[in-house]
C-alpha positions as CSV (number, residue, x, y, z in Angstrom):
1,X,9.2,25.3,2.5
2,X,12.7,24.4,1.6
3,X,12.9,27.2,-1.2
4,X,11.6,29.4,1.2
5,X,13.8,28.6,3.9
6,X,17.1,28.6,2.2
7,X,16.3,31.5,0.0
8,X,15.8,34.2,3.1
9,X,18.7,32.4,5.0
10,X,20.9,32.9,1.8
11,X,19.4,36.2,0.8
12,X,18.6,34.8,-2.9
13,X,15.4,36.5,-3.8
14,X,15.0,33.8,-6.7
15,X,14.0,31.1,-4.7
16,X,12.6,33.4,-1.9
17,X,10.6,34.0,-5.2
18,X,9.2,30.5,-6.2
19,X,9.1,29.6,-2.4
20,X,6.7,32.3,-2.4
21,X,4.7,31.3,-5.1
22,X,4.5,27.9,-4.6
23,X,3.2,28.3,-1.6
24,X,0.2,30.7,-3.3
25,X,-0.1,28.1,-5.8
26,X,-1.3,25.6,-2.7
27,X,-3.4,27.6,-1.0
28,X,-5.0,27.9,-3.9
29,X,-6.0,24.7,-4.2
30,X,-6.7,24.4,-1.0
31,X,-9.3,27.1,-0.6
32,X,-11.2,25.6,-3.6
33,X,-13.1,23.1,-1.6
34,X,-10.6,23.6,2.5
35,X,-9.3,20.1,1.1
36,X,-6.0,19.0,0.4
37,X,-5.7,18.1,-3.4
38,X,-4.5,14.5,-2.9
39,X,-7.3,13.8,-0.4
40,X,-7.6,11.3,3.0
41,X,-4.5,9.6,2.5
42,X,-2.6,7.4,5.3
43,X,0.8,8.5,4.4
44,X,0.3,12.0,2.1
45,X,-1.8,13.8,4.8
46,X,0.6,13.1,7.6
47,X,3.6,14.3,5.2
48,X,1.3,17.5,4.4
49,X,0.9,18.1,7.9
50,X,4.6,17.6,8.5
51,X,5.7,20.2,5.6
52,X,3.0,22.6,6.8
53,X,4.1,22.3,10.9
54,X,7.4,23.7,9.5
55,X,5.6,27.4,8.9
56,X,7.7,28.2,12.2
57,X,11.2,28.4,10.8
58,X,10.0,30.5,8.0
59,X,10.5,34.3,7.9
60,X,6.8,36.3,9.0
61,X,7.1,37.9,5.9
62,X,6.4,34.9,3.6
63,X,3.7,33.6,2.0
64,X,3.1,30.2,4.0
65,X,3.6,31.5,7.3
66,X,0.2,33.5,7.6
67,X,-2.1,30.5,6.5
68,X,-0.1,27.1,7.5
69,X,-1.9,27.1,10.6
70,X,-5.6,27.5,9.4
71,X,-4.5,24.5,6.8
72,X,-3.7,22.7,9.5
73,X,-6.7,22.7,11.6
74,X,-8.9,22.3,8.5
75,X,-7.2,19.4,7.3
76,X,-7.5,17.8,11.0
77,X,-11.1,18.8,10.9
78,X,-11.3,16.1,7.6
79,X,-9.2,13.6,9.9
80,X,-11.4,13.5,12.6
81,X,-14.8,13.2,10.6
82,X,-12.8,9.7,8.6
83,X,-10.7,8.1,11.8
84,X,-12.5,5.6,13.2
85,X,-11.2,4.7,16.9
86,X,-13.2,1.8,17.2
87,X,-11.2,0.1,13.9
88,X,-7.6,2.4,15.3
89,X,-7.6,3.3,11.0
90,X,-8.4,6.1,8.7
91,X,-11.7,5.1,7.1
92,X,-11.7,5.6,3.3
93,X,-12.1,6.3,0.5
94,X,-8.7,7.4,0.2
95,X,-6.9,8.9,-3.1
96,X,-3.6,7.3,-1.9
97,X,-3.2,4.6,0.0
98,X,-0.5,1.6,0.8
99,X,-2.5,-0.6,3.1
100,X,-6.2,-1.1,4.4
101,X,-5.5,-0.2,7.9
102,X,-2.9,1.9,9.9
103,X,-2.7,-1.4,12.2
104,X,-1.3,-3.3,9.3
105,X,1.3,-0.5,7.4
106,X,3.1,2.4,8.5
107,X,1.1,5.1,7.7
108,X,2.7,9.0,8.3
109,X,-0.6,10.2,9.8
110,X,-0.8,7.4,12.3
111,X,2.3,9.3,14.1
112,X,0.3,12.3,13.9
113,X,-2.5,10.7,15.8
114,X,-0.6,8.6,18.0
115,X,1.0,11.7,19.6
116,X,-2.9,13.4,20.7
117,X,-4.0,9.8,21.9
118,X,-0.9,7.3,22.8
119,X,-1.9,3.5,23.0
120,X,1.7,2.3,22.1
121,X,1.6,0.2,25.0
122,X,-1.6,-1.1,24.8
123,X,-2.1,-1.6,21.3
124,X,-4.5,1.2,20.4
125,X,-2.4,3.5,18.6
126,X,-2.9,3.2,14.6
127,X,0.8,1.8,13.9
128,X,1.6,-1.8,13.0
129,X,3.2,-4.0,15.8
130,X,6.0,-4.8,15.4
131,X,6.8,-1.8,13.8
132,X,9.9,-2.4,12.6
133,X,9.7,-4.3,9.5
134,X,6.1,-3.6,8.6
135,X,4.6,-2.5,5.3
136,X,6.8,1.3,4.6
137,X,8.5,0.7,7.4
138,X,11.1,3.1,5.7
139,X,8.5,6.3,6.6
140,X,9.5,5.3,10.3
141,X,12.2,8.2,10.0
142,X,9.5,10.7,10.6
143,X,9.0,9.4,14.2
144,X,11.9,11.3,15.6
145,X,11.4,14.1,13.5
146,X,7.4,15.0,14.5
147,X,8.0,16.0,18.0
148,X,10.7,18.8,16.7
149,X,7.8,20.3,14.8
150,X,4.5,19.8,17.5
151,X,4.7,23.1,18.9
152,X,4.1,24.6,15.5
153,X,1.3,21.8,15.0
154,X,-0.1,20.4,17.9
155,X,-1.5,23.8,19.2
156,X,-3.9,24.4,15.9
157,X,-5.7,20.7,16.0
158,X,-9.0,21.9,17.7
159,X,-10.4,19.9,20.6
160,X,-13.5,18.7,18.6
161,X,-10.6,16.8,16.3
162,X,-9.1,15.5,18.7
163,X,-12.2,14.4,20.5
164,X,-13.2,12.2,17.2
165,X,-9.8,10.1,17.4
166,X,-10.9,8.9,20.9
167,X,-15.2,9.0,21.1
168,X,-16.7,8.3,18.4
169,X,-20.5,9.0,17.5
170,X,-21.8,7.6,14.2
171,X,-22.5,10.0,11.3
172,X,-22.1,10.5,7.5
173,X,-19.9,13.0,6.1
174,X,-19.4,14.7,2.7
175,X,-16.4,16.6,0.9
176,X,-15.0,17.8,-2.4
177,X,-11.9,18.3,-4.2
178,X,-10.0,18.1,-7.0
179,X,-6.2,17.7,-8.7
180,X,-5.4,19.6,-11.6
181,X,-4.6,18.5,-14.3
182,X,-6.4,15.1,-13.8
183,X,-9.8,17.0,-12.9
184,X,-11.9,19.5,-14.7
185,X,-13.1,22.3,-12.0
186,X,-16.4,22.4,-13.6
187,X,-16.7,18.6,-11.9
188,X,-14.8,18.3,-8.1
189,X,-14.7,14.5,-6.8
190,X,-17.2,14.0,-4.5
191,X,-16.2,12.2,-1.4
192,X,-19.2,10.4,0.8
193,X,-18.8,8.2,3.8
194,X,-20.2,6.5,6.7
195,X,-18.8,6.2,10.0
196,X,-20.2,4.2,13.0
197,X,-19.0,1.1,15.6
198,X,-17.0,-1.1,13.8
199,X,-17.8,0.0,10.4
200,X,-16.4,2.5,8.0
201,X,-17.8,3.0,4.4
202,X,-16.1,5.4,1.5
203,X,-17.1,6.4,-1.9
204,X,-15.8,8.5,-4.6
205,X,-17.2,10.2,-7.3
206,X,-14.6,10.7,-9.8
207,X,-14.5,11.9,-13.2
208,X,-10.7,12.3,-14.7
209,X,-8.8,12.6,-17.6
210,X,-6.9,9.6,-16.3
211,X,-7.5,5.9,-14.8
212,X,-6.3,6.1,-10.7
213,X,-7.5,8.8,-9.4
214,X,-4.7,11.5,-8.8
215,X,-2.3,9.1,-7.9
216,X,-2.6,8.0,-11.3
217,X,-2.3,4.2,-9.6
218,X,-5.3,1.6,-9.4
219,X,-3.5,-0.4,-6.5
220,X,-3.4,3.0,-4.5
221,X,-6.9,4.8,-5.6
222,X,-9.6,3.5,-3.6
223,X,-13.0,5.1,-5.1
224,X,-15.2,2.5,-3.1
225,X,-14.2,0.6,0.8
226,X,-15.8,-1.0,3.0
227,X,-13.7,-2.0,6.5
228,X,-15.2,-4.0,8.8
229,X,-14.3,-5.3,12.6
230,X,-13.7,-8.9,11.6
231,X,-13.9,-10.3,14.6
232,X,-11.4,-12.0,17.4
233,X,-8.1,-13.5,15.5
234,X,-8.7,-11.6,12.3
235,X,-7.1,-9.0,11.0
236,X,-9.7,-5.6,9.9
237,X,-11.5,-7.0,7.4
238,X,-11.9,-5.0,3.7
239,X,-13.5,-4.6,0.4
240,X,-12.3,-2.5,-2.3
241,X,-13.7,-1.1,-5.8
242,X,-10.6,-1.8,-7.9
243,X,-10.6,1.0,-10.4
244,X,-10.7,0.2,-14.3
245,X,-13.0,3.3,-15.2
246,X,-11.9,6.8,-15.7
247,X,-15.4,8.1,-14.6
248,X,-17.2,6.3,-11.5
249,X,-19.9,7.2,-9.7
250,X,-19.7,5.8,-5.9
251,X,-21.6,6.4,-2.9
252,X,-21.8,5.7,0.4
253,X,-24.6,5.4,3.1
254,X,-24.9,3.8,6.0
255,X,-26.9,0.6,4.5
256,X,-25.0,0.3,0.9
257,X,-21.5,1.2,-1.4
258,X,-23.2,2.1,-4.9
259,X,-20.7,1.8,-7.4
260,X,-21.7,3.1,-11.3
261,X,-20.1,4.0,-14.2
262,X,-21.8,6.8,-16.4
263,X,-20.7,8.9,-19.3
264,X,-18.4,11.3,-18.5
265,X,-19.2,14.8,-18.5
266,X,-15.8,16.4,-17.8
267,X,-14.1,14.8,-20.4
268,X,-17.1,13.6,-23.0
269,X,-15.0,13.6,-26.1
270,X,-11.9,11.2,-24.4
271,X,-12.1,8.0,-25.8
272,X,-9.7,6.5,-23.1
273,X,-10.4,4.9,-19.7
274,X,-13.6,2.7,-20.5
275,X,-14.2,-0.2,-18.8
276,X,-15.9,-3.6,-19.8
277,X,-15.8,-4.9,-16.1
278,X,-16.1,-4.4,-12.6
279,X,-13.2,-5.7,-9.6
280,X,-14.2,-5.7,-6.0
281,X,-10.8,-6.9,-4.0
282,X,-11.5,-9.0,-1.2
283,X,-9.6,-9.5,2.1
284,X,-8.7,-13.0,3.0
285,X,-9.9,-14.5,6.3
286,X,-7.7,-16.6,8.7
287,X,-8.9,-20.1,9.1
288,X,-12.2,-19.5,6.4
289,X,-12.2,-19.7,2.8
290,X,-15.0,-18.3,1.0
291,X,-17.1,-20.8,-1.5
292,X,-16.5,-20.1,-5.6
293,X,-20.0,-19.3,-5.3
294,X,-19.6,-16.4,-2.9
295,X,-22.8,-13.9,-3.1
296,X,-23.9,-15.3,-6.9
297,X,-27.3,-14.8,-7.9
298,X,-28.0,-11.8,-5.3
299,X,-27.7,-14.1,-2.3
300,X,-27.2,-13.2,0.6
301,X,-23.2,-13.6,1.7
302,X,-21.5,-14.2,5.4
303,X,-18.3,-12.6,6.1
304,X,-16.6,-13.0,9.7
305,X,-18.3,-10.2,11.1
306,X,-20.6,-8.5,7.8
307,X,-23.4,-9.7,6.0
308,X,-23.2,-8.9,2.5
309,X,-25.8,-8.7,-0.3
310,X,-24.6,-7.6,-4.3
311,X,-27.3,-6.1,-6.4
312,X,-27.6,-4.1,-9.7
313,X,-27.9,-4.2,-13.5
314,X,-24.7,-6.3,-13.6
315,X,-24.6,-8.9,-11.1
316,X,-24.1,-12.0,-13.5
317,X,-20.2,-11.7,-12.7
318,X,-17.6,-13.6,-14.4
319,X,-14.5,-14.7,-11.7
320,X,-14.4,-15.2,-8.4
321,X,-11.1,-16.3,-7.5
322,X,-8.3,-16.1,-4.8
323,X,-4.4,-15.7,-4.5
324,X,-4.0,-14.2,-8.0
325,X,-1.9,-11.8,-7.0
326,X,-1.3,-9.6,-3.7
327,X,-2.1,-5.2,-3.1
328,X,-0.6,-3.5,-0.7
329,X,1.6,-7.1,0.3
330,X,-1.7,-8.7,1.0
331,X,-3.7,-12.0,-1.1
332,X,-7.1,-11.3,-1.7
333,X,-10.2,-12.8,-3.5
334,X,-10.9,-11.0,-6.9
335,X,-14.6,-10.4,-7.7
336,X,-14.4,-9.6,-11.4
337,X,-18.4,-9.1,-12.7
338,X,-18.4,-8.3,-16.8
339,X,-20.2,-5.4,-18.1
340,X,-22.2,-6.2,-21.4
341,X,-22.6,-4.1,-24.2
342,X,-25.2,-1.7,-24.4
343,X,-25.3,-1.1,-21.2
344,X,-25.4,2.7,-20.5
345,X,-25.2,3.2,-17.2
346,X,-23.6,-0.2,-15.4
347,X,-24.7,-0.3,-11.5
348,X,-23.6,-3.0,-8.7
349,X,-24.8,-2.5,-5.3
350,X,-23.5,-3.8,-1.9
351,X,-25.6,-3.9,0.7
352,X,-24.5,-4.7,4.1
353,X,-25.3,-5.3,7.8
354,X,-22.6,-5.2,10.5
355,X,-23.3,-8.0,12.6
């Protein structure tokens, strides 16, 4: 946008140029699956949807300004089928992400969506309280800048979006994409979620040339989520696949999280990015500590507000610990389960029941 800009209000036709083709290098990505290449994140999206709103100050003859709108309704289309009102978040999985809910860190897209549905004042709205000072609170800039760009946004988010931020009806949804060069094309990550009162559920299937997902980062990858409606005096509560694996097969339904790790097929002859165990994070619990026996032996495990179950090929785990270390500025209880050797095709399964 910038290159674009500048270059037609300085008449240089080399960055006109690269403006230009930048722009056709994103759209097409985009048009390879209508996704965003750095897919259902908290912060990216809502920086996406800020750069794109700007297809209004650019000159009708350039390359962004005939599709920036249809990017932007598709990419709210996404955003409506993973908010969950119920929870005020974006429901995973995410490829990027610096929290667990947009009640807890400042998130770019919770602007976004606090601008169609409001609930500053009575705490709906997905944005920490207090604001200032929370997690990225330095992405707070933005607020004074979205509502110079909403009449080259807001118009193009279709009422059906905007419905889902507010109503919400339970359903599962499915979506691909992919990041060159972390991705072969042959093999788009496969996104697959469950939605419903309380409750959202995210998987990834990934298979990269790298560990992280496209953000290259296991803290900010999240292949595998559950978020939950803790209860009264806790915060949303969460479970997350820490990634060690290059390749992970995770799915989502409405009764489990299947998390696997096969062979890879996109990259068979890597050597890199194997993985002897797998990490479930843990969020903690106000007032409850979970016992170092927590959901051994495929018992059957209570959280505040989620029953739990964890079965597979693998489930003799190894650690089970807490306050080891903190992601995203929050403690959590690792769940560390080793993989043996031999093992081709490792499985754990989590089975749960909102309650």
């Amino acid at each position: 946008m910038a290159a674009t800009y500048v270059g037609d209000m300085m008449g240089d036709a080399n960055m006109t140029f690269w403006g230009d083709e930048w722009a056709r290098l994103a759209i097409v990505e985009f048009d390879r699956h209508q996704t965003l290449s750095e897919f259902n994140s908290g912060t990216y999206t809502g920086v996406t949807l800020y750069a794109l709103s700007l297809w209004g100050y650019m000159p009708k003859n350039s390359t962004i300004y005939g599709r920036a709108r249809d990017i932007i309704t598709k990419t709210w289309e996404s955003v409506g089928n993973y908010y969950n009102p119920t929870l005020k978040t974006l429901g995973g999985p995410w490829d990027r992400t610096y929290g667990f809910s947009l009640k807890s860190y400042f998130g770019i897209l919770g602007v976004h969506i606090t601008g169609f549905i409001g609930g500053i004042d009575d705490g709906s709205a997905p944005l920490p309280l207090p604001l200032v000072g929370s997690e990225h609170y330095a992405d707070a800039a933005v607020v004074a800048l979205t509502p110079l760009i909403s009449k080259f946004h807001d118009p193009y988010v279709l009422p059906d979006a905007r419905a889902k931020l507010t109503k919400l009806k339970s359903h599962a949804h499915f979506e691909q994409a992919v990041s060159l060069p972390f991705d072969n094309l042959a093999f788009p990550r496969n996104y697959t979620s469950w939605t419903q009162a309380g409750l959202s559920v995210g998987a990834i299937e990934v298979d990269e040339n790298v560990v992280g997902g496209p953000a290259t980062s296991s803290e900010a990858f999240t292949p595998g989520l559950i978020l939950w409606d803790a209860g009264e005096g806790q915060a949303t509560g969460w479970i997350s696949h820490y990634a060690t694996a290059r390749t992970i097969r995770a799915v989502a339904t409405d009764k489990n999280l299947t998390i696997s790790y096969p062979p890879s097929r996109a990259f068979p002859d890597l050597t890199t990015g194997k993985s002897n165990i797998m990490t479930f994070l843990i969020s903690g619990f106000r007032g409850i500590t979970l016992p170092p026996d927590f959901a051994a032996n495929e018992s059957i495990a209570m959280l505040p507000g989620l029953k739990l179950m964890l079965q597979g090929n693998v489930v003799d785990r190894g650690s089970f610990l807490f306050g080891t270390g903190l992601i995203n500025d929050l403690p959590y209880y690792n769940l560390t389960i080793f993989i043996p050797e031999g093992l081709d095709v490792p499985e754990i399964v989590l089975s749960f029941e909102k309650v």
